[in-house]
N, C-alpha and C positions, 0 to 999 in steps of 0.2 A: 504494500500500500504506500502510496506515494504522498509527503508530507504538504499541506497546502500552506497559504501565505496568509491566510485570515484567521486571527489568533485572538482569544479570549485572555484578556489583559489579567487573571488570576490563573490562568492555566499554564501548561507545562512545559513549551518552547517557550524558545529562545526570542528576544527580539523585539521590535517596538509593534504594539496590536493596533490592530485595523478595526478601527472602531464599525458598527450594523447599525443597518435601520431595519428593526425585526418587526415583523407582523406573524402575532402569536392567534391561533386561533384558540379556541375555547380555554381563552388566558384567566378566567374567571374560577376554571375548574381545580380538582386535586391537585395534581401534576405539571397544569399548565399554568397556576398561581406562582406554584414554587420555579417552573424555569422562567417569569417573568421578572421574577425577585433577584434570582443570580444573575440576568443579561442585565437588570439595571446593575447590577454589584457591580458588573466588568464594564460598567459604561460606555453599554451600548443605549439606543433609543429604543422602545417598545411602543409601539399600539396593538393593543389588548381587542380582539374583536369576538362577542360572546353575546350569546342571547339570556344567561340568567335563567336556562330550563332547569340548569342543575347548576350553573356555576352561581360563588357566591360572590357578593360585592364586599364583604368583609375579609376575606381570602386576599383583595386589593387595594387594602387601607395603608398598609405603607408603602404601596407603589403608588399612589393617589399620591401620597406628601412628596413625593422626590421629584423632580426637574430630568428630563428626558422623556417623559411615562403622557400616552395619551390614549382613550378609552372609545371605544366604539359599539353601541348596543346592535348586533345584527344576527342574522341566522344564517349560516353557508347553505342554505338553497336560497338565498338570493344572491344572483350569481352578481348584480348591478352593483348590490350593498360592497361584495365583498370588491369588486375592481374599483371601487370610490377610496374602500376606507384603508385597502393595501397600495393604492399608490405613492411614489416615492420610497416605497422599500426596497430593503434586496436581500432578504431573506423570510422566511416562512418556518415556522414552525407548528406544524396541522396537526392540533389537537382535538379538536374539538368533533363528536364523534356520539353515538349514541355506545354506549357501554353494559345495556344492560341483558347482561348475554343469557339470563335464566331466560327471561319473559320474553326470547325471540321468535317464537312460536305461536304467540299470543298475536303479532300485531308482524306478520314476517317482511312489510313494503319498511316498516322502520327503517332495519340494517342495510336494505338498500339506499332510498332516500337521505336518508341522515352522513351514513360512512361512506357507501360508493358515489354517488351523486356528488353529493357533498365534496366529497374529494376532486372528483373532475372540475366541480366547481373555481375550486380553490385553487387548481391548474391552468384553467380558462383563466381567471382573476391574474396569475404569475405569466401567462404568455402574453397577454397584452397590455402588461405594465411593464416585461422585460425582466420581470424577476426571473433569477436563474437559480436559485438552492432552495432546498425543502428537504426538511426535517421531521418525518413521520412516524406517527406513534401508533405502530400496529401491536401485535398480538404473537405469545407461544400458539394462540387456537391455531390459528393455522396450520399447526401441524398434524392435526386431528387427533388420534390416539395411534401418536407414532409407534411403532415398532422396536425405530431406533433409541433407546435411551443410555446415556441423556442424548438429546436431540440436538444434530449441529444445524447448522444454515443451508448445506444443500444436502441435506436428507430429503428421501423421495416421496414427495406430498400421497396421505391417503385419502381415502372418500374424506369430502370434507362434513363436518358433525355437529357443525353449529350455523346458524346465519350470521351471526358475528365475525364466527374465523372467517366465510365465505367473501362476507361483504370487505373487510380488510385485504383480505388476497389479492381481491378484485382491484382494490382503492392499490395495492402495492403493481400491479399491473398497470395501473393505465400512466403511474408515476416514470415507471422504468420506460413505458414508454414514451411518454412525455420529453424526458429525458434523452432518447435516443432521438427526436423529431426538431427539440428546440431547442437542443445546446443546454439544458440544463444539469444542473447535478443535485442526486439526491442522496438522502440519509432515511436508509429504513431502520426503526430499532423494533427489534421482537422483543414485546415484553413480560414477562411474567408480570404475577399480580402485583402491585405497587403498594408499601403502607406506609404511613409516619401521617407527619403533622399536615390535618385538613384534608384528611380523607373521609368520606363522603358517603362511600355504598361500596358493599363488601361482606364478607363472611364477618370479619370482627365488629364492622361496624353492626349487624344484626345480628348478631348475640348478645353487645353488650346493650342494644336498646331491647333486646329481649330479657335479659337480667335484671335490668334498672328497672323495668313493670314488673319481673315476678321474680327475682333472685333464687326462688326454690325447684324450679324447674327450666329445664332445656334444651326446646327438640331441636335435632341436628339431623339435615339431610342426607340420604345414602347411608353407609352404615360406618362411620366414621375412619374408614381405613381410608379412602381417599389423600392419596399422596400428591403434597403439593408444593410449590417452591412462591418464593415471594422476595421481595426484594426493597430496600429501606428507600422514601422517594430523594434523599439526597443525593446514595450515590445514585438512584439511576440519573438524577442530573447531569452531576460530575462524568458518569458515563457518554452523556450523550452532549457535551463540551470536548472532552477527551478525542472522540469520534470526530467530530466535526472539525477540529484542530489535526489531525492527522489522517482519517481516512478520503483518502482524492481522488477516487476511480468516478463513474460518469455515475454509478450507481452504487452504494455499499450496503448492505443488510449486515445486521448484526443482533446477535440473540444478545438480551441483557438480563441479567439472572444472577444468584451465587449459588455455588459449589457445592448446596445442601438442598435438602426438603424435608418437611413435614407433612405427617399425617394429620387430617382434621381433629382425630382425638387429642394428639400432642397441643393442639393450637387452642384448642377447649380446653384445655388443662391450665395453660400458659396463661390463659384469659379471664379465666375464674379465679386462681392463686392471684393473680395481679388485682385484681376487684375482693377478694376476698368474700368469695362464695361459695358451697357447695349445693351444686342444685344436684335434682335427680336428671339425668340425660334419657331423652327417648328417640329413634330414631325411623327415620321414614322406610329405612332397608332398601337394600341394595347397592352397586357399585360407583351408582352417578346416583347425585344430587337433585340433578337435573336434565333432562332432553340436549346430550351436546357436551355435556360436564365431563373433562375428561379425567378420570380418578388416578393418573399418573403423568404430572408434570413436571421433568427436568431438563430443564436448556445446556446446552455445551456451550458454555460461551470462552473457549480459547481464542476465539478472535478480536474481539474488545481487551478480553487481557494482555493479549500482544501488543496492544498498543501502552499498556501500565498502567492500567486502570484495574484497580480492585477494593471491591466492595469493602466499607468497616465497618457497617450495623451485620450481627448474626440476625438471622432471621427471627429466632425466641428474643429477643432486643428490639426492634422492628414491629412486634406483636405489639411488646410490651408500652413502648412509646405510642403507638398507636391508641390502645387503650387509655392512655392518661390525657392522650390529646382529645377526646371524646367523652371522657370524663369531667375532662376541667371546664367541656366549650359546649354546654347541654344545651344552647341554642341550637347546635346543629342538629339535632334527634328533631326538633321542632320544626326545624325547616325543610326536614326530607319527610 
């Protein structure tokens, strides 16, 4: 992988940085709060563009105080909103996404509309403003219920099992070729699940608002051996700065993950010790949780690592901060 010249002024080359004018989408949300808060750190400019279906406006109260930081209310299926409110940028960072992978079944045009659309969208918007980079926040679903584990980046795609991973695949498709038609370059990161501060919707996030109503009981989907990995949302930041500072091919994918996993019982454990409860557990049975839930996920990510990037939350740490951050912030129970 070949080193680029646009450098993150806290990051790990050498040299004077080349400061962005970044256009984050769904900058309001979990993940895409926290990488608006470190591009203001490394003094770049951000405009935040978010409809507030899920994203919070308190998530952007100290991006609101600081000077470079400008805020955009819109939805990426307007494809007008979005070529208005990205021009003069020249980078993209496509978060914004519908995420809610149980209930894909329930409403299936969602994960099109929202992720595949949505993306092309966001594409259209960066080809006719002349934007050339993007920075996209797909998924391990994609892999389905790989064979391979732990699962690298060109491991051989199976049926795919979710509408989520489908629609991301999709949305990582029409990037790469994007990228091959208009001179672009992009950054795919495959993510496992993401936790820490201002997370939102999640296995820990619905336990512990199921604990705080009844502390004495709690049911748990699947049959709790469901194996899973997860990953602290700082370093996946730092990951995905790392990435972007040094991966330079016209398209780079990369699995973002650590080096372990847990079982849902572990994590139930982790969650209840942390809150100090012991409820009774009951359990829905079976292997998946859900239609698409794949009850073993671990990423091979030796390739982010090559670049010197490695994770320093463990995963049981990651849990645990998680929890206190939705402990301390019980408006958010209220607003989801």
């Amino acid at each position: 992988m070949r080193c680029g010249q646009v450098k993150f002024r806290n990051g790990s080359l050498e040299g004077k940085a080349t400061l962005m004018k970044c256009f984050v989408t769904g900058g309001a949300g979990f993940v895409g709060s926290n990488i608006v808060d470190r591009l203001l750190d490394d003094g770049h400019e951000v405009v935040c563009f978010d409809d507030f279906s899920t994203g919070q406006r308190r998530f952007l109260e100290a991006a609101e105080r600081r000077g470079g930081f400008g805020l955009v209310r819109g939805n990426i299926q307007d494809a007008d909103a979005l070529q208005t409110a990205s021009k003069g940028c020249d980078t993209v960072f496509h978060l914004a996404a519908n995420a809610d992978v149980r209930f894909g079944p329930e409403h299936p045009g969602k994960d099109l509309e929202q992720n595949t659309v949505g993306t092309f969208n966001v594409l259209e918007a960066m080809r006719r403003n002349g934007i050339a980079r993007i920075a996209f926040s797909s998924t391990g679903s994609v892999y389905g219920e790989s064979p391979v584990i732990p699962t690298p980046e060109d491991a051989p795609f199976p049926v795919q099992t979710s509408l989520y991973g489908a629609s991301k695949l999709a949305g990582e498709g029409l990037i790469s070729a994007y990228c091959e038609a208009f001179d672009m370059r992009g950054w795919i990161f495959r993510f496992v699940s993401i936790l820490g501060e201002r997370y939102s919707h999640g296995h820990v996030f619905d336990f512990c608002k199921s604990l705080f109503q009844d502390p004495s009981t709690l049911r748990v989907l699947g049959d709790g051996t469901q194996r899973k990995s997860y990953l602290y949302v700082k370093d996946c930041v730092e990951a995905i700065v790392v990435a972007m500072e040094k991966c330079r091919e016209k398209v780079n994918i990369l699995n973002l993950g650590t080096d372990e996993y847990v079982k849902v019982n572990d994590s139930v454990r982790i969650i209840t010790n942390e809150l100090g409860v012991s409820p009774f557990l009951t359990y829905s049975g079976g292997s998946q949780g859900w239609i698409g839930d794949n009850p073993f996920i671990f990423l091979k990510c030796e390739r982010v690592r090559s670049l010197g990037w490695r994770p320093r939350e463990t995963i049981a740490d990651s849990i645990r901060k998680t929890v206190r951050y939705i402990r301390d912030n019980g408006w958010l129970l209220e607003a989801r």
